[in-house]
Backbone of each chain as ProteinMPNN parsed JSONL, in Angstrom:
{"seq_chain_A": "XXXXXXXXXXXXXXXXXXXXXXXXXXXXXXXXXXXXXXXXXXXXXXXXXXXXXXXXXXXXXXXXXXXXXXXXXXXXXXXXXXXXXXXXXXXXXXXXXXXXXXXX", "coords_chain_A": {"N_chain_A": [[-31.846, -22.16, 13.255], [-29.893, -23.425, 10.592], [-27.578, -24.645, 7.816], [-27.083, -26.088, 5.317], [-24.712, -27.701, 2.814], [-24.052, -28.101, -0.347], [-22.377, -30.021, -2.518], [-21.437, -29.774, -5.244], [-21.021, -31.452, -9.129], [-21.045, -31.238, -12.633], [-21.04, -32.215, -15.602], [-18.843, -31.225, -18.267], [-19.612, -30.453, -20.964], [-22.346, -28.97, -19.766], [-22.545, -26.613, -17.921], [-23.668, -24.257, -18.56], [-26.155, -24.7, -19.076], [-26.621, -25.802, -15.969], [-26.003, -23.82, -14.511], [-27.939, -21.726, -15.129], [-30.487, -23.362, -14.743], [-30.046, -23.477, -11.807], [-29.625, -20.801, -10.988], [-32.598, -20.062, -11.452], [-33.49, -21.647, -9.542], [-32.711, -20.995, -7.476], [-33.775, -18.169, -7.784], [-36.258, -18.254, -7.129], [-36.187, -19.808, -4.293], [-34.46, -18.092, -2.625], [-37.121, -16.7, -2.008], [-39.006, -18.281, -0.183], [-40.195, -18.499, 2.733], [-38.664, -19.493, 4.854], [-36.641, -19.002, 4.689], [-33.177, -18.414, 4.653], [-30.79, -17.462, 2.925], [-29.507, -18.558, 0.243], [-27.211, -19.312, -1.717], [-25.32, -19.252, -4.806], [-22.65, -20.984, -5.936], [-19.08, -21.263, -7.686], [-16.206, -23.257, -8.131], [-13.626, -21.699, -8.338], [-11.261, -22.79, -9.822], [-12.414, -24.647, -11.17], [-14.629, -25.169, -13.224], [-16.263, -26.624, -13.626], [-17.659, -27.295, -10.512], [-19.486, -26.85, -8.101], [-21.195, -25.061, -5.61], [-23.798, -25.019, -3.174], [-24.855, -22.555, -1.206], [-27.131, -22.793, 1.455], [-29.031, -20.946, 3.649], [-31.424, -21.901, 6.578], [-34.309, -21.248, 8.497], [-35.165, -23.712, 10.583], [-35.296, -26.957, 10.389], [-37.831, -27.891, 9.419], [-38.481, -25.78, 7.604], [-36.85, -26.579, 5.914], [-37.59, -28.511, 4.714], [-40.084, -28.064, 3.884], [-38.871, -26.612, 1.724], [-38.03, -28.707, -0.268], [-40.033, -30.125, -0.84], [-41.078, -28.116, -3.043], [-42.178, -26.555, -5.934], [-40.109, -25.425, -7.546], [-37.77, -26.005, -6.786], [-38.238, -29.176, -6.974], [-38.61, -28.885, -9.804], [-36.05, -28.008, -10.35], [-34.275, -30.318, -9.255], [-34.472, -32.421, -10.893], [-34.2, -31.512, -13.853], [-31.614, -31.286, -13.344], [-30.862, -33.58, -12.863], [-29.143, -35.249, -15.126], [-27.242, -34.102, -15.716], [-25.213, -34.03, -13.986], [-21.918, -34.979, -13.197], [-20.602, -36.699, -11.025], [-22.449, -38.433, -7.77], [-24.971, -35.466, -6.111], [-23.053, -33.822, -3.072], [-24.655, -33.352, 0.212], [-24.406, -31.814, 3.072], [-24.751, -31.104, 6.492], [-25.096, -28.419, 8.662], [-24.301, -27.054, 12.054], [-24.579, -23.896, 12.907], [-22.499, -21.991, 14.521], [-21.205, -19.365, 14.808], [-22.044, -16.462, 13.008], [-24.773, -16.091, 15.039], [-26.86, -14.123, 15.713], [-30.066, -13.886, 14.15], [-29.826, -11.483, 12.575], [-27.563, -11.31, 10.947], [-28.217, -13.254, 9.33], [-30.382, -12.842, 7.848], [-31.891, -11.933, 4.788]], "CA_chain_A": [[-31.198, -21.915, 11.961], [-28.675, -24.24, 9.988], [-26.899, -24.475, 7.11], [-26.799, -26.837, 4.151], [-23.79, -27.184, 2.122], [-24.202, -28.843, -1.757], [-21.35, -30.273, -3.816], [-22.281, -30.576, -7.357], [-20.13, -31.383, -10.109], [-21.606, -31.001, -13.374], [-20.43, -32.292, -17.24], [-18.758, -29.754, -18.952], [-21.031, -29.469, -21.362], [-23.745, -28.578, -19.05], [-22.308, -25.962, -17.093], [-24.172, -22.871, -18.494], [-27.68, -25.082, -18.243], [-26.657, -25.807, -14.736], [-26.316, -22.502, -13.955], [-29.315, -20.925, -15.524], [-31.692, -23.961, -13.903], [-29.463, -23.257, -10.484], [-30.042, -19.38, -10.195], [-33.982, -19.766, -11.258], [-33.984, -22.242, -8.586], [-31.871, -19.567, -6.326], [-34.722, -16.909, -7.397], [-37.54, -18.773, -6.385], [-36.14, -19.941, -2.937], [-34.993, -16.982, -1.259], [-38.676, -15.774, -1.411], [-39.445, -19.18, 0.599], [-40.433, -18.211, 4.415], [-38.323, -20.222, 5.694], [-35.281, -19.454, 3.549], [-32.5, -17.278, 4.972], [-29.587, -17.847, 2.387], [-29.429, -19.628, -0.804], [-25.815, -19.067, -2.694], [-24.972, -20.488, -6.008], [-20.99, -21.014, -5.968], [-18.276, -21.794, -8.517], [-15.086, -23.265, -8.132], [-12.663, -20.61, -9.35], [-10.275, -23.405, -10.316], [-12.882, -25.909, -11.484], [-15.997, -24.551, -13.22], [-17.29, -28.108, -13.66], [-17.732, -27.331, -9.529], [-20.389, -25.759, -7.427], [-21.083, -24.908, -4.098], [-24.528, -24.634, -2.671], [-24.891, -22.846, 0.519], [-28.862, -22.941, 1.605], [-29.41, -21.304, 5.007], [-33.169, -22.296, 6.752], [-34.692, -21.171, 9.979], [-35.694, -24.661, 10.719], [-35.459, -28.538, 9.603], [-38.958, -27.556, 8.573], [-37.926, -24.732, 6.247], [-35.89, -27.419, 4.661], [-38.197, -29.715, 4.472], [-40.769, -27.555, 2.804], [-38.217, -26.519, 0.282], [-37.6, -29.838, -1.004], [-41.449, -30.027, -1.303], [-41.808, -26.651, -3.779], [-42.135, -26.99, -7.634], [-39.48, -24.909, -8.047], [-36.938, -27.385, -6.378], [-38.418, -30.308, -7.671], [-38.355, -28.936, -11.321], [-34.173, -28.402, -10.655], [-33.332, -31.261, -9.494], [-34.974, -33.455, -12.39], [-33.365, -30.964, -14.605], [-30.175, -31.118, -13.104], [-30.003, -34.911, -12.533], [-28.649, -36.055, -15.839], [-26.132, -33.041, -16.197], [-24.083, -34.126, -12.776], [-20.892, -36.315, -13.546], [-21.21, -37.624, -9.704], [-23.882, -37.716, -7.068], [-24.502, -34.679, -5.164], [-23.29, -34.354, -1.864], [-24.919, -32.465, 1.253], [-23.558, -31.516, 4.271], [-25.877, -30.107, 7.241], [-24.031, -27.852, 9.676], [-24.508, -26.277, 13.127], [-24.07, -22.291, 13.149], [-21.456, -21.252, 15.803], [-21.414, -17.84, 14.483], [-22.701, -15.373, 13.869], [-26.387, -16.623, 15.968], [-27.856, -13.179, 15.997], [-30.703, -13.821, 12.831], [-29.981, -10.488, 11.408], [-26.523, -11.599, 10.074], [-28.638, -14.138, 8.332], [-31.384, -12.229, 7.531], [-31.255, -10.615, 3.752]], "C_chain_A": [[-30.132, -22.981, 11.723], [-28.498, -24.185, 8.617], [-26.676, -25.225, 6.398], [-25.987, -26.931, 2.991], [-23.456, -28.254, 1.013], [-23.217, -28.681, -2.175], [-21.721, -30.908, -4.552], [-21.018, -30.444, -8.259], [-21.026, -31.704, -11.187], [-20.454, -31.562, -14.815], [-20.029, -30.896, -17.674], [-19.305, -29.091, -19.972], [-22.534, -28.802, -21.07], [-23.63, -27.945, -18.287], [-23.207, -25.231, -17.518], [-25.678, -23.871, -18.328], [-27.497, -25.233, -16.892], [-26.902, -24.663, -14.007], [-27.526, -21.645, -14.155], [-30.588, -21.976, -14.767], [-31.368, -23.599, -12.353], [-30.059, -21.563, -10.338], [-31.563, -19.247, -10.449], [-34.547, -20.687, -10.114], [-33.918, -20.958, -7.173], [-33.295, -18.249, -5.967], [-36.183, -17.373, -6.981], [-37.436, -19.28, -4.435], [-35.667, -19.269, -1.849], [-36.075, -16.374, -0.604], [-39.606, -16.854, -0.404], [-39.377, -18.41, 2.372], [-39.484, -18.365, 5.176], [-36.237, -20.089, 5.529], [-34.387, -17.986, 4.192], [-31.352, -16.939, 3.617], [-29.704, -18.754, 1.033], [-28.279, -18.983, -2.066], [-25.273, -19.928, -3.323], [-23.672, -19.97, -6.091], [-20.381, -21.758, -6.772], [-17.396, -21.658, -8.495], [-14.122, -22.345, -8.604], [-12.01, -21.589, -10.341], [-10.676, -24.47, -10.787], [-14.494, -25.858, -12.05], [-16.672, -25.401, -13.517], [-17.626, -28.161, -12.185], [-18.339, -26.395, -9.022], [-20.746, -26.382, -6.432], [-22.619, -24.454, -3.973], [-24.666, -24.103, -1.214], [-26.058, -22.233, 0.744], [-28.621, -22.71, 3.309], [-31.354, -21.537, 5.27], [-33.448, -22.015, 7.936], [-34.518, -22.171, 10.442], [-35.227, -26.041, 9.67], [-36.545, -28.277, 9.466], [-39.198, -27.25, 7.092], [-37.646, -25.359, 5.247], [-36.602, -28.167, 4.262], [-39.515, -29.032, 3.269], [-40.06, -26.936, 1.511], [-38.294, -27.444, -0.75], [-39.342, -30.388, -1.425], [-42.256, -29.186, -2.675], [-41.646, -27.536, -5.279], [-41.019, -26.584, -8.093], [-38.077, -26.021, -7.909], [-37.152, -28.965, -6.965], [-38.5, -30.452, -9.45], [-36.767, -28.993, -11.524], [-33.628, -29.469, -10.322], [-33.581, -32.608, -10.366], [-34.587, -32.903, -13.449], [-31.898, -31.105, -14.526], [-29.517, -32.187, -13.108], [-28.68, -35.639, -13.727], [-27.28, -35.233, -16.239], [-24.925, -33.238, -14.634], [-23.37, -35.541, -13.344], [-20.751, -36.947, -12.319], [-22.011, -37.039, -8.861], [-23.467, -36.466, -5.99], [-24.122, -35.005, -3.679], [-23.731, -32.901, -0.993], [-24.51, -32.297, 2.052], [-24.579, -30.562, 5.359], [-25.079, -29.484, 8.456], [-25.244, -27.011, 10.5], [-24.289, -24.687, 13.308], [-23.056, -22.214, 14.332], [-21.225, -20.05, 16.159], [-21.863, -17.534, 13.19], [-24.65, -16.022, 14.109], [-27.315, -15.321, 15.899], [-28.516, -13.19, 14.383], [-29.953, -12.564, 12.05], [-28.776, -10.18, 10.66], [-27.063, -12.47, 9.064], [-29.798, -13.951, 7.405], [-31.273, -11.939, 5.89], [-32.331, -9.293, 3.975]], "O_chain_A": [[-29.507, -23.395, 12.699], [-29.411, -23.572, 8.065], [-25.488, -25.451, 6.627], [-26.402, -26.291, 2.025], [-22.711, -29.194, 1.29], [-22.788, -27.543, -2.366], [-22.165, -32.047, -4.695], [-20.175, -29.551, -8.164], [-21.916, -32.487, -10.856], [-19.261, -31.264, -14.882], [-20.606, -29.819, -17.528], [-19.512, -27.888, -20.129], [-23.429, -28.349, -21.783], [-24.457, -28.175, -17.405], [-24.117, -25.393, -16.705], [-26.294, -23.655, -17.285], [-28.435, -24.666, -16.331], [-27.742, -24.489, -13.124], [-27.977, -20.927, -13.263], [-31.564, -21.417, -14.265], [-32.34, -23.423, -11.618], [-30.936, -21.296, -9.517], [-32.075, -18.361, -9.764], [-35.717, -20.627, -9.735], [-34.682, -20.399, -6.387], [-33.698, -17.703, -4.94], [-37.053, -16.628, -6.531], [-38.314, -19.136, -3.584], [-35.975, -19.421, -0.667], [-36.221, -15.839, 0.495], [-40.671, -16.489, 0.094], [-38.384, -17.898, 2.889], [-39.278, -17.606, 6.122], [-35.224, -20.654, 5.941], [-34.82, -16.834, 4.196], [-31.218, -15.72, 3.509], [-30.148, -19.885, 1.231], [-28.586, -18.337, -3.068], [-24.818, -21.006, -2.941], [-23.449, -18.774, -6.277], [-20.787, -22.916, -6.874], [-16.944, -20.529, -8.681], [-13.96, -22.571, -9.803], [-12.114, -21.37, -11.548], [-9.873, -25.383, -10.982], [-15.421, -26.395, -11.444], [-17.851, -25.129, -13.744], [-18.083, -29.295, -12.042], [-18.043, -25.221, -9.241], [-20.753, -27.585, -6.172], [-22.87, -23.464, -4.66], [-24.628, -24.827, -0.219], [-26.174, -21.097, 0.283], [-28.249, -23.569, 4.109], [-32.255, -21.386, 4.445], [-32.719, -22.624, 8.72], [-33.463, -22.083, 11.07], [-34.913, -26.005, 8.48], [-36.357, -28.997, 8.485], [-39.661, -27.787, 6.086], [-37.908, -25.111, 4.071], [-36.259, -28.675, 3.195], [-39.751, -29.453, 2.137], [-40.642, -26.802, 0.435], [-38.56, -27.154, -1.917], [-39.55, -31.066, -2.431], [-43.366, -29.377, -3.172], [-41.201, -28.646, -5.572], [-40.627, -27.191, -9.089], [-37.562, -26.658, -8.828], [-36.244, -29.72, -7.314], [-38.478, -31.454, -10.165], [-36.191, -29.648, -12.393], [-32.579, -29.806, -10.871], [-32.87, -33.613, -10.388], [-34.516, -33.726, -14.361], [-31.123, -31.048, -15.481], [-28.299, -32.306, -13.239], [-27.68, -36.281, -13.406], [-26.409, -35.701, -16.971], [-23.951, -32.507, -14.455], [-23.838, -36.613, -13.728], [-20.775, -38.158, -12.537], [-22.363, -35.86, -8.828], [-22.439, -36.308, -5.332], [-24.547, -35.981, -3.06], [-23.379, -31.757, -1.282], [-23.514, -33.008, 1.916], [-25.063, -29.481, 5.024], [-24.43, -30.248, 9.171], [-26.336, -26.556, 10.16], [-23.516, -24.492, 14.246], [-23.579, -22.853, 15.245], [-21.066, -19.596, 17.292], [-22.035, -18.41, 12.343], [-25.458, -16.259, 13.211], [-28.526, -15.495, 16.034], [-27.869, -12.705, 13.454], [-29.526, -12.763, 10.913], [-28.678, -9.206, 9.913], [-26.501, -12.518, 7.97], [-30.117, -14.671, 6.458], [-30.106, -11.592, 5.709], [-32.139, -8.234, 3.378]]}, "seq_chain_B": "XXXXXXXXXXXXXXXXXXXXXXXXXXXXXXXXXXXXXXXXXXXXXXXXXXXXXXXXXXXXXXXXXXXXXXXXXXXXXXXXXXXXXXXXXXXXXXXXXXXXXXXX", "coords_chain_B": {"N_chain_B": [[-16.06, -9.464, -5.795], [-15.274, -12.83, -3.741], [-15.539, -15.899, -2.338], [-14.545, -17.951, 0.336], [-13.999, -21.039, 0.923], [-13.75, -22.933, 3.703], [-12.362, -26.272, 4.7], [-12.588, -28.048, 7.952], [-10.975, -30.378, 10.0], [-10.584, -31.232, 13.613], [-9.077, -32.394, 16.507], [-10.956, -34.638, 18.62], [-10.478, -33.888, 20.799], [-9.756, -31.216, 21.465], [-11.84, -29.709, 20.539], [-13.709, -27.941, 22.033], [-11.117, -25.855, 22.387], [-11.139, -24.962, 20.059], [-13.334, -23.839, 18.891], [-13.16, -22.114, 20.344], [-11.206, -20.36, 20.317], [-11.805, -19.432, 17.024], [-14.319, -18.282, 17.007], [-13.16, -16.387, 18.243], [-11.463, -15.437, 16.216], [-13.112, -15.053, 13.884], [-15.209, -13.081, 15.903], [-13.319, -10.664, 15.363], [-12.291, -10.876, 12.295], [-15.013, -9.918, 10.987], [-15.252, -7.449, 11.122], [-13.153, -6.171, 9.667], [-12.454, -3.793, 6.86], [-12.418, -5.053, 4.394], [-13.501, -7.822, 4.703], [-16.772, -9.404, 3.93], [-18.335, -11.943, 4.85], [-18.057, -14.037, 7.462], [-18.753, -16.711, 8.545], [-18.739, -19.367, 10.725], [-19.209, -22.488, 11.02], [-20.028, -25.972, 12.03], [-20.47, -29.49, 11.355], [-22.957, -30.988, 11.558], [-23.438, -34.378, 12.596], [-20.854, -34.87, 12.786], [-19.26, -33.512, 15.312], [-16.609, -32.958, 15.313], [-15.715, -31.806, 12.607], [-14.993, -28.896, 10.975], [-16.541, -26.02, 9.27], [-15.871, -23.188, 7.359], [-17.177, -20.029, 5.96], [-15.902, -17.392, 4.086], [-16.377, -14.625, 2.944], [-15.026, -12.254, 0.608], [-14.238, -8.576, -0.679], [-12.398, -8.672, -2.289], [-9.797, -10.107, -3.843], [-7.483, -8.731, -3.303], [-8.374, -7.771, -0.292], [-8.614, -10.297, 0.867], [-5.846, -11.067, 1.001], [-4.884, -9.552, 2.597], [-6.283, -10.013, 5.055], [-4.917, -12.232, 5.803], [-2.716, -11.162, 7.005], [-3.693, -9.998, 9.287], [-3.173, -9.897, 13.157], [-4.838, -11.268, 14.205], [-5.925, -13.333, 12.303], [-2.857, -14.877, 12.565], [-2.652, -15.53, 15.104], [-5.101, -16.986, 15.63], [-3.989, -18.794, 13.494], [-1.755, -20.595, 14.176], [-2.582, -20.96, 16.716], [-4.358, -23.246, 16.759], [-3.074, -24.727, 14.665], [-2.02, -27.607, 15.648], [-4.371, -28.537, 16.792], [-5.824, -29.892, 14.76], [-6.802, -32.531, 12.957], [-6.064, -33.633, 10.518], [-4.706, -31.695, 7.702], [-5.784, -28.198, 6.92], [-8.047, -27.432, 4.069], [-8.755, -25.013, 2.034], [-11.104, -23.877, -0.947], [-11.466, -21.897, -3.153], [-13.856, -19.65, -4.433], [-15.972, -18.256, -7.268], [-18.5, -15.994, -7.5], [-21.668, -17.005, -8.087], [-24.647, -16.536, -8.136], [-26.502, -14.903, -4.952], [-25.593, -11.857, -6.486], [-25.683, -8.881, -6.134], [-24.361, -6.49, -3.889], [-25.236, -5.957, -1.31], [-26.867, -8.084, -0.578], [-24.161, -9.452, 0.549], [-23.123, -8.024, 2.105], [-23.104, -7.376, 5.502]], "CA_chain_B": [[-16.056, -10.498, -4.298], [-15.288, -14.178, -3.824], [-15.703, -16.653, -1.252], [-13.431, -19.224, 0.301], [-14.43, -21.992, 2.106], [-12.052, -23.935, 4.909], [-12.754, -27.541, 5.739], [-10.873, -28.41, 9.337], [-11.504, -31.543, 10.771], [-10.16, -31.031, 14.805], [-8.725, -33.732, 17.214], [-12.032, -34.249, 19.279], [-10.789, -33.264, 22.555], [-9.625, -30.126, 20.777], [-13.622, -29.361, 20.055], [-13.753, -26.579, 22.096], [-10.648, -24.879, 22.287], [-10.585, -24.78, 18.439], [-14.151, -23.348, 18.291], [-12.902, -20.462, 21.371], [-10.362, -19.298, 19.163], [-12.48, -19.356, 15.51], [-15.199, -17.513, 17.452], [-12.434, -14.625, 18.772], [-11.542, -15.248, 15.074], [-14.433, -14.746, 14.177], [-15.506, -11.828, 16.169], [-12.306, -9.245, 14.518], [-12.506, -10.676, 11.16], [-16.105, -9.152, 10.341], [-14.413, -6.12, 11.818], [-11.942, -5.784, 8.448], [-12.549, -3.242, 5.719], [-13.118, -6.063, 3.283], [-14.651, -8.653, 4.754], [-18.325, -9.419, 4.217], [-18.831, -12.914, 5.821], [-17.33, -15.258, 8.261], [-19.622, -18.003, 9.418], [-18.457, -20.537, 10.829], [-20.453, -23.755, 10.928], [-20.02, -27.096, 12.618], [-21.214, -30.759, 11.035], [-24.154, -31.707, 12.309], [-23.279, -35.885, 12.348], [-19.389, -35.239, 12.936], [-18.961, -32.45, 15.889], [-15.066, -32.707, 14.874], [-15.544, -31.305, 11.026], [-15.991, -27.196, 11.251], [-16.673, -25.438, 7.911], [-15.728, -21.631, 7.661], [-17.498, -19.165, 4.859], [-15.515, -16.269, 4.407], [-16.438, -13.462, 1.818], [-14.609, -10.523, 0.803], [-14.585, -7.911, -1.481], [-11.706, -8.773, -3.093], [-8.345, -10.768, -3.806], [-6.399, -8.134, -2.061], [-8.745, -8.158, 1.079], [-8.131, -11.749, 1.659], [-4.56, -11.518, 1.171], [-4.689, -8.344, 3.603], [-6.514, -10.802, 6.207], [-4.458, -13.027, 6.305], [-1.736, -10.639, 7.502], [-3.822, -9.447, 10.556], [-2.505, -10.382, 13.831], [-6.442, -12.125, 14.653], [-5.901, -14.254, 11.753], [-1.549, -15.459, 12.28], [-2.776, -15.805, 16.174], [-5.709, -18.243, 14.891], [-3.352, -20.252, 12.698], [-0.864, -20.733, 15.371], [-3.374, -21.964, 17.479], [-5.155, -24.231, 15.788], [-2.338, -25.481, 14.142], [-1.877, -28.543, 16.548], [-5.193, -29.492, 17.392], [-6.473, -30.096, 13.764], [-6.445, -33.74, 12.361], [-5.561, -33.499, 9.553], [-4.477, -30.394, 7.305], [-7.38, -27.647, 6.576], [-8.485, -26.902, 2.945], [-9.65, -23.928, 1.237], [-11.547, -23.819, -1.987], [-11.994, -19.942, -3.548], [-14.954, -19.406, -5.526], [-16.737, -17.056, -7.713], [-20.117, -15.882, -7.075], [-22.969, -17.423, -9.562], [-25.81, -15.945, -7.645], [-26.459, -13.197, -5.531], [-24.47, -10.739, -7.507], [-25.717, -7.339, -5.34], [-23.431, -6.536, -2.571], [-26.215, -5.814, -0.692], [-27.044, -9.13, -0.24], [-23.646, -9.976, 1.154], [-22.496, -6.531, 3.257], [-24.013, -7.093, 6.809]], "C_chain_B": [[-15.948, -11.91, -4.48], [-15.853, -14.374, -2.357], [-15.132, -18.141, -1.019], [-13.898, -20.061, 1.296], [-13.435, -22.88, 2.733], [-13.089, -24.764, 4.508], [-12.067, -27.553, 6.516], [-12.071, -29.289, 10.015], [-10.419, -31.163, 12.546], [-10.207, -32.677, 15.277], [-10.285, -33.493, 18.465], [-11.636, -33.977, 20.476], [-9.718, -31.798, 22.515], [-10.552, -29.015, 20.758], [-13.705, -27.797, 20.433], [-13.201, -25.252, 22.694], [-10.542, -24.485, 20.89], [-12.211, -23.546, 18.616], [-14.106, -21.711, 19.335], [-12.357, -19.543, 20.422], [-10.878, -19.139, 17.9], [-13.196, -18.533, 15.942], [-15.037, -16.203, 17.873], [-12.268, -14.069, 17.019], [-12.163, -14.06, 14.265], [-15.159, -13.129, 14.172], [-14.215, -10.437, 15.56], [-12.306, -9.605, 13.148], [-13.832, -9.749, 10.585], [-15.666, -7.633, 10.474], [-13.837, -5.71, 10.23], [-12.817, -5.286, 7.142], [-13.806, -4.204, 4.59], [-13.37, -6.909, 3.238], [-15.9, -8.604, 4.882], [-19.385, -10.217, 4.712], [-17.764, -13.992, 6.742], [-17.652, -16.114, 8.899], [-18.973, -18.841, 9.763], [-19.231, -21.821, 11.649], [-19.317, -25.303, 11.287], [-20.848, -28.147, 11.88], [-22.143, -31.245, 11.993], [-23.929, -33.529, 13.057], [-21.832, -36.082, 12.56], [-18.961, -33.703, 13.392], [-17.166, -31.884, 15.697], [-14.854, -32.007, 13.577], [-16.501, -29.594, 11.02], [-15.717, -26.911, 9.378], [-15.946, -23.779, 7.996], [-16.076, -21.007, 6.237], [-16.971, -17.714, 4.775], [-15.345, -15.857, 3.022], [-15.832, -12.266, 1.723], [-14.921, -9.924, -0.821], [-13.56, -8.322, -2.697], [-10.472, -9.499, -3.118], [-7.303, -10.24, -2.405], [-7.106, -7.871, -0.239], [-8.368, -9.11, 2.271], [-7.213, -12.079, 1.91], [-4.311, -10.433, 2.727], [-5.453, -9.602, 5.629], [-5.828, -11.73, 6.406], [-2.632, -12.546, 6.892], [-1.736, -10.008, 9.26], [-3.303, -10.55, 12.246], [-3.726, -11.089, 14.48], [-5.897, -13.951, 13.609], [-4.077, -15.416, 11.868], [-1.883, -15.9, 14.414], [-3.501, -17.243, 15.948], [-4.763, -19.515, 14.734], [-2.45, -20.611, 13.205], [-0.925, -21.832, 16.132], [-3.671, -23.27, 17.562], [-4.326, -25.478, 15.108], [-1.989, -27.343, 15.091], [-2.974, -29.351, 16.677], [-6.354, -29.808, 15.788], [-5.884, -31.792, 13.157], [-6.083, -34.592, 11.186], [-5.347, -32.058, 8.763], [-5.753, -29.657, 6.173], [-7.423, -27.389, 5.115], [-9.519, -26.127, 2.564], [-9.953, -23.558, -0.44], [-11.864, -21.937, -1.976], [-13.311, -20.363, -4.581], [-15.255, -18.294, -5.875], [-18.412, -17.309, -7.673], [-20.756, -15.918, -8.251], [-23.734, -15.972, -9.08], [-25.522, -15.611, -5.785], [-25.469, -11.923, -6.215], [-24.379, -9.237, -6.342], [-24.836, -7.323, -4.262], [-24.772, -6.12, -1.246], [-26.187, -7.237, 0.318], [-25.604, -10.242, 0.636], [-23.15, -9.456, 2.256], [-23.672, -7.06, 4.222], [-24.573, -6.036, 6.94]], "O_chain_B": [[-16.567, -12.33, -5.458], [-16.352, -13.593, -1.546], [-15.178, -19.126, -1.756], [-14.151, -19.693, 2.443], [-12.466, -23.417, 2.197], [-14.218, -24.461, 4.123], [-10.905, -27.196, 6.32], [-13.244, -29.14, 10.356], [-9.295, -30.752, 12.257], [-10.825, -33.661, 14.869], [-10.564, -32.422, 19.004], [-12.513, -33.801, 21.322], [-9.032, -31.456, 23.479], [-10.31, -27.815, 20.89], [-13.751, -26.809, 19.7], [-13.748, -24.252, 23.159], [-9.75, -23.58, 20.627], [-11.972, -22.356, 18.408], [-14.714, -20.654, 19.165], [-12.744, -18.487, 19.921], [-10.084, -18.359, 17.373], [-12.958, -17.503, 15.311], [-15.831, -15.267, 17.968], [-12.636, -12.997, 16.541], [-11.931, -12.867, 14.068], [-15.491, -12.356, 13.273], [-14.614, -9.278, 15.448], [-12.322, -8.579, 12.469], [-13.59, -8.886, 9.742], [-15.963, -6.81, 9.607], [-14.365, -4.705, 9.753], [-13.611, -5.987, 6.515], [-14.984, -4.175, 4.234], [-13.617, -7.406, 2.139], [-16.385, -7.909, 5.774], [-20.555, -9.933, 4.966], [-16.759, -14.55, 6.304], [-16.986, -16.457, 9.876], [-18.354, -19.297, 8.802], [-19.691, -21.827, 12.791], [-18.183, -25.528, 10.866], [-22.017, -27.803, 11.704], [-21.939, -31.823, 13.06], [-24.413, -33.689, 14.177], [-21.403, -37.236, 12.556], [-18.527, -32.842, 12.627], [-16.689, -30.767, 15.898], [-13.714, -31.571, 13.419], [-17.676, -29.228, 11.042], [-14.96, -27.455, 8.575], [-15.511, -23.473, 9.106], [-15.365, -21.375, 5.302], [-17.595, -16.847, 5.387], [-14.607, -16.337, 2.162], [-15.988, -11.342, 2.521], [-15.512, -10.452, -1.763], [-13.9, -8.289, -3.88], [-9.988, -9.445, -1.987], [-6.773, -10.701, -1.393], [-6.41, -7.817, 0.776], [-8.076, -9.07, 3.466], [-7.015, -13.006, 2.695], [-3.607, -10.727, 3.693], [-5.044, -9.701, 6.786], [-6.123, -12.292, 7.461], [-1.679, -13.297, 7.099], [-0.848, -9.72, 10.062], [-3.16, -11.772, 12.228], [-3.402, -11.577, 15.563], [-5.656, -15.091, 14.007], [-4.064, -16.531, 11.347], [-1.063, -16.69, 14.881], [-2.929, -18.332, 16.008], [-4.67, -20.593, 15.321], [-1.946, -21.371, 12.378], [-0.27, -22.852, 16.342], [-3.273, -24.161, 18.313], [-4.642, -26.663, 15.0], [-1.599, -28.134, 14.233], [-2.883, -30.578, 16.701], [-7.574, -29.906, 15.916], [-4.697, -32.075, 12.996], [-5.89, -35.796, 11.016], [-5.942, -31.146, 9.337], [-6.354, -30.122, 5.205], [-6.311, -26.916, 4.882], [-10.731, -26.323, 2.649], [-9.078, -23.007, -1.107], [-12.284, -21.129, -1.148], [-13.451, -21.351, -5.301], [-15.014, -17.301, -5.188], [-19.173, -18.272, -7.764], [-20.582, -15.182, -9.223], [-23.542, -14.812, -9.445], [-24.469, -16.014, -5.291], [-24.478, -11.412, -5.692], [-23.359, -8.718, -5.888], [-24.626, -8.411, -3.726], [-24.395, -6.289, -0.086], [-25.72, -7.417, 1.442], [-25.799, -11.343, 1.151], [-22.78, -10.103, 3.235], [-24.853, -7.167, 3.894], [-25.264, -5.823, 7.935]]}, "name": "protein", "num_of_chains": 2, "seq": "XXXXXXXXXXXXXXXXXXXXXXXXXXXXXXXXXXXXXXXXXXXXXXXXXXXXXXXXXXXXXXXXXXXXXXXXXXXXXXXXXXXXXXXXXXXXXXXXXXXXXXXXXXXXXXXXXXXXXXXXXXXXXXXXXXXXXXXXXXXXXXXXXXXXXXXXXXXXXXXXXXXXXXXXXXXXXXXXXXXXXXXXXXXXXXXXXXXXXXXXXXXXXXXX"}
């Protein structure tokens, strides 16, 4: 298992499309196999700012995500509505390790 | 419910008394009323940069955790062997909405 952690910043006029292409991405990739986690987050103090946090069994998991239609229709939707590029971040778990904290 | 995310970069020969104490952390925060997550995650590419995801139910939860004697032990700790000073972003939840999906 690991943990993928997206900073997106978005135009301000393209927040509510961001969000509506972001949570139909959201509802298509929890039902992925592979997909433990997928939380769409917004700055409290910056709603031009969002937080992806994508957990995945596997560097597999992830890899077939970024493969789906559903993913590849958001981020060709999403590209022209970000004021800079995203960034990722791939993290190690430390806690909690027992799946069924990660489970939904 | 929100969710606040740390960054803490650690002095690397810090590594893993920082991640002893996050992990006791850790283990009594999930413990509290109104918390509903506390992951804490490690950089894959930079074993010195920990993340921490911590969800609660509410404003006054988080202020209530940060009164417990788990969390003023922590920041005590820690305080020293971090390399610069930690930052926490709050957010509001886009997507999942159900508490379900965040209650262990």
């Amino acid at each position: 298992m690991f943990v993928t952690i997206v900073n997106i910043v978005v135009k301000p006029e393209n927040i509510d499309q961001f969000i509506e292409a972001t949570v139909e991405n959201h509802r298509h990739s929890i039902k992925e196999k592979g997909n433990l986690r997928f939380d769409v987050l917004q700055h409290r103090d910056n709603p031009s700012a969002f937080t992806l946090y994508e957990a995945y069994d596997s560097d597999e998991a992830s890899a077939e995500h970024k493969k789906t239609a559903h993913y590849l229709k958001w981020r060709q939707a999403v590209e022209p509505w970000m004021s800079e590029p995203r960034r990722g971040i791939a993290h190690k778990i430390v806690v909690p390790v027992e799946r069924s904290a990660w489970n939904r």
